[in-house]
N, C-alpha and C positions, 0 to 999 in steps of 0.2 A: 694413489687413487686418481681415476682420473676428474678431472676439475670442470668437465664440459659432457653436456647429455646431448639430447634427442631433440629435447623444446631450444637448443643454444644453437644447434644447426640450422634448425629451422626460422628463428629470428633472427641469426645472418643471414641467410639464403633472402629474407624477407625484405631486410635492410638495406644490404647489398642490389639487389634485383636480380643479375643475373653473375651468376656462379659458376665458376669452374673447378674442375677436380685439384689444382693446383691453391683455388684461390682455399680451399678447405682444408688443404695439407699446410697452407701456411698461419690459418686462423687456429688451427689447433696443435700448430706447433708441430706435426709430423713428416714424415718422410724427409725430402729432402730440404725441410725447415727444422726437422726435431735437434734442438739445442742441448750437447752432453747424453744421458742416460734420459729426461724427462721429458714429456707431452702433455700439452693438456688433454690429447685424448689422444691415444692410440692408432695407428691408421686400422688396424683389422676392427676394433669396435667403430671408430668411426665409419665405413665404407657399411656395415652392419646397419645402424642408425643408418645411410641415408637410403639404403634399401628397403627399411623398412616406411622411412618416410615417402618413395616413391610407390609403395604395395598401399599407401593409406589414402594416397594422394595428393597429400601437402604439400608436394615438390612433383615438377614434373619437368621433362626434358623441353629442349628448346634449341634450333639451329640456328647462329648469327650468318653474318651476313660475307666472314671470311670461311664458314664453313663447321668453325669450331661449336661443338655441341656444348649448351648452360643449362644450369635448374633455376629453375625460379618458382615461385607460389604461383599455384593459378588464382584467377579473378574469385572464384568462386570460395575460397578459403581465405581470403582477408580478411573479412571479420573476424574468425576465427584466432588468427597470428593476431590483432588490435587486441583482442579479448586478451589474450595470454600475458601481450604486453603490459596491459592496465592489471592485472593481476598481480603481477608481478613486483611492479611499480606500488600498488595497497601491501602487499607481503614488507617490502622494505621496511614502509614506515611504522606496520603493526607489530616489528617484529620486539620491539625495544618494550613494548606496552604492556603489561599484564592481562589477565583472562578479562578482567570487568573493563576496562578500558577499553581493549580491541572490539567486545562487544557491543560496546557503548557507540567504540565510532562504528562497525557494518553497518548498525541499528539505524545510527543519522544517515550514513552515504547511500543506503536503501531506501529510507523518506525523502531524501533528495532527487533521485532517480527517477522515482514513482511519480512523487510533485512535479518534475522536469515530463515526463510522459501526460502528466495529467493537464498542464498547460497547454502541452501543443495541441491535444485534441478540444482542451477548453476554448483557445481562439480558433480553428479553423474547423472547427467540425468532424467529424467520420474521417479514419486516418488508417492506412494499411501500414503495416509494419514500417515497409520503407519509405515509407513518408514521415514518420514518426522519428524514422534515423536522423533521416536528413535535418527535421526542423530539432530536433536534440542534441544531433552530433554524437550520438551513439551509436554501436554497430545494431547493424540489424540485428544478430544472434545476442546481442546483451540486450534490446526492444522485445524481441521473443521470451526470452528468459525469463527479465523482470516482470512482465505481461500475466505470462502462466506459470508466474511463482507467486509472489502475494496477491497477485493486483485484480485479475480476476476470480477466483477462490474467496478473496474479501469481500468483492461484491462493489470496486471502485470503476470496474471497467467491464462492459458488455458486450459480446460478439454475436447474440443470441440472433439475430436477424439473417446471421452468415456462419450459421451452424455445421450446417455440411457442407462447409469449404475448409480444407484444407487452414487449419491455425496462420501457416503462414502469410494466405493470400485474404485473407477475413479483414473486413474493416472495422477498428474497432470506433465504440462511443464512451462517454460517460453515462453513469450510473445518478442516481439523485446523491449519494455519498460524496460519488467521486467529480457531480458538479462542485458540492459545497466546499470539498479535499482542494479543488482547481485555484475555486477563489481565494482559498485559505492561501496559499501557493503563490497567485498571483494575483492579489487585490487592485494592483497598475493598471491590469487590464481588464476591471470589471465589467465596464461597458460589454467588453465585444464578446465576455463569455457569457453572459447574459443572455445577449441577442443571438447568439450562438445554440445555447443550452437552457434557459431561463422556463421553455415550455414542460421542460420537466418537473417542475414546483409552481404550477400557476399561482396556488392561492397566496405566496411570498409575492413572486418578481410580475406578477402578471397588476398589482397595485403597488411598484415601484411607483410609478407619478406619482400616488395616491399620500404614498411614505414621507416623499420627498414634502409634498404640496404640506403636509407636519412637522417637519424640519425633522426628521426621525433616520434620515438617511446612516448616519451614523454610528446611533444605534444597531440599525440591520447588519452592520460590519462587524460591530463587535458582538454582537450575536454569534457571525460568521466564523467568530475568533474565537470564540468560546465553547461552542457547540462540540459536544462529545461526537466522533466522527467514528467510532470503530463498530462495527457490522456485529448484531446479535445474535447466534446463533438460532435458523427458521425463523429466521424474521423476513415476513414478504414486504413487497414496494410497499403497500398501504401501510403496513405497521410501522417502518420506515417515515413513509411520511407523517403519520400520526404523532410519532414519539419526536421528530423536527418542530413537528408547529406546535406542542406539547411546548417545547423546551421554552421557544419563541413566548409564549403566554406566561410563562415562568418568571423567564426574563422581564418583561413586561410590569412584573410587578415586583421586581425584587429593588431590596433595598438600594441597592447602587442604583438603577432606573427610576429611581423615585423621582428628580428632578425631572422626569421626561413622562411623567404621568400625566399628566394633562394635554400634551401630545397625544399621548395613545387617548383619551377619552375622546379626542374630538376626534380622528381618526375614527374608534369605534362609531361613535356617534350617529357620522357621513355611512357609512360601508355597513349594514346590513349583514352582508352574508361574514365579516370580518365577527362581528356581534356576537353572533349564533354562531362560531365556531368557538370563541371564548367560552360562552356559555356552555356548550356541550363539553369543554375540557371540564369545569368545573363539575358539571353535573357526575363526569368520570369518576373525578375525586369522591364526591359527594358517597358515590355507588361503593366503591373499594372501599372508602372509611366503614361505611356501614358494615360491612364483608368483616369487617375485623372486629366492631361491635359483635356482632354476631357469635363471631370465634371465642370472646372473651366472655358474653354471658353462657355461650358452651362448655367455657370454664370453670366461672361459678355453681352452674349446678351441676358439674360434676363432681366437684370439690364437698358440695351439700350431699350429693350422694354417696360416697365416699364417708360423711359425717356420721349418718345414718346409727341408731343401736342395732342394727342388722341389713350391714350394705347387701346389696343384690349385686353379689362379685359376677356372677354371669352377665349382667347387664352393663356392668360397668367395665369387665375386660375387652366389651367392644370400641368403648369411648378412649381406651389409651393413645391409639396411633393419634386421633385426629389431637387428643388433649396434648401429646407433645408434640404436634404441630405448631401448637401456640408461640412454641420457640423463638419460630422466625417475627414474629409481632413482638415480643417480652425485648428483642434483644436491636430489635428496629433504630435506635435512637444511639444505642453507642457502638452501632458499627463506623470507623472512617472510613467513607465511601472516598475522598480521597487518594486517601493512600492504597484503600485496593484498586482502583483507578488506575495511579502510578506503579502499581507493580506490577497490572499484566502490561500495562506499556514498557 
């Protein structure tokens, strides 16, 4: 069998730079290099492959300067040959690993990626593909890929402004997500994605001074550490930002923050419009509590009506869907939120 394909020509060809029919009859051990009975490839499959790879384009002819005709990759297909190598290079190391492991790392080297992507446009603002390369060190076609495989469809990265252009030439931005995703990423540089991206969440970074002037800076970090970051399915910008400053007022009063409570009351205190957004998360609460009061004396006197020496089963076969509604309230308290957390992640 032969021990060399079509991608092996072609990352010689690539390695190499420029190639001649000799230098390929001796990489693969044929013709007047074939040692005894064996080759690593064939000349007639070989000569195949690189016809084929000339019909696709990843090799194309080339005249040096004694006359002698070489293949080499064009300019245009190097990304392409990087990608295949870095693949290649991941195969190695996953190959030894089991299903759950190999998964385990894509899973990390994909957050890495995205995080790596989600930094450069965090410091520098609006970034086209190839600019994204550059400041990453990735190919452009693994910037494109990553882009519009999780990273826009999640909802961490937006092109909406440069819609009808062509994906590759579109500048992309961050998202409110995929600001918060940046600094998670790159805390080092929180200043400059701040001042960079910060108008996308005024009512947080637009009373940074304010935070600080409380000694609460830190806090807002680990806020930023902790904050559930994965995109709810039809969840718009407002809801989005809703369920962030939600989380914020949460934190705010949870038992680890307690030491920092009085902080936050003078903060409140000073800031007005900070005040009245607390209050209306509560007042939320307040509403939804009641929502479920409601649902549960819908219970009760369904339960009584059901009691009845002669229930009114027509009246009461309308009350079933809503009374096993109740479900999701009865059983509210011993779900691990948790750990269903950790396993769609």
């Amino acid at each position: 069998m032969a021990v060399y394909g079509k991608d092996d020509l072609w990352l010689f060809t690539y390695e190499k730079g420029r190639v001649r029919f000799k230098d390929y009859e001796q990489y693969c051990k044929n013709g007047r290099f074939q040692e005894g009975k064996t080759s690593k490839l064939n000349k007639e499959t070989m000569n195949r492959f690189l016809n084929e790879l000339r019909e696709e384009k990843k090799i194309v002819w080339g005249i040096g300067e004694n006359g002698f005709k070489y293949n080499y990759v064009p300019q245009n297909m190097i990304d392409e040959v990087k990608k295949l190598i870095e693949n290649r290079r991941l195969s190695l190391e996953l190959e030894s690993l089991s299903k759950e492991e190999r998964d385990k790392i894509l899973y990390k080297k994909l957050s890495e990626d995205q995080d790596r992507i989600l930094s450069a446009i965090g410091q520098n603002g609006e970034l086209f593909i190839r600019e994204i390369a550059q400041k990453t060190g990735f190919t452009e076609l693994k910037v494109e890929e990553t882009i519009w495989g999780p990273m826009v469809y999640t909802g961490t990265i937006s092109s909406e402004k440069h819609a009808m252009v062509d994906p590759k030439y579109r500048k992309y931005s961050l998202t409110v997500l995929g600001l918060y995703r940046a600094l998670r990423a790159d805390m080092g540089n929180f200043e400059i994605i701040i001042a960079k991206w910060g108008f996308l969440h005024p009512f947080v970074f637009d009373r940074l001074e304010l935070i600080r002037k409380h000694k609460l800076e830190l806090v807002l970090k680990e806020y930023i550490a902790r904050l559930r970051l994965e995109p709810s399915m039809g969840e718009t910008e407002e809801q989005t930002l809703q369920r962030i400053e939600n989380y914020l007022i949460a934190l705010m009063i949870s038992g680890y923050n307690y030491k920092f409570l009085k902080n936050w009351f003078g903060l409140i205190n000073e800031d007005r419009e900070f005040r009245e957004r607390v209050k209306n998360c509560f007042k939320g609460f307040i509403e939804g509590f009641q929502k479920r009061i409601a649902g549960f004396q819908y219970g009760l006197e369904t339960i009584d009506m059901v009691g009845r020496r002669q229930p009114d089963w027509e009246e009461i076969k309308w009350r079933e869907m809503p009374f096993v509604g109740l479900e999701v309230f009865m059983h509210f308290k011993e779900i691990d939120w948790d750990y269903c957390h950790n396993r769609r992640r």
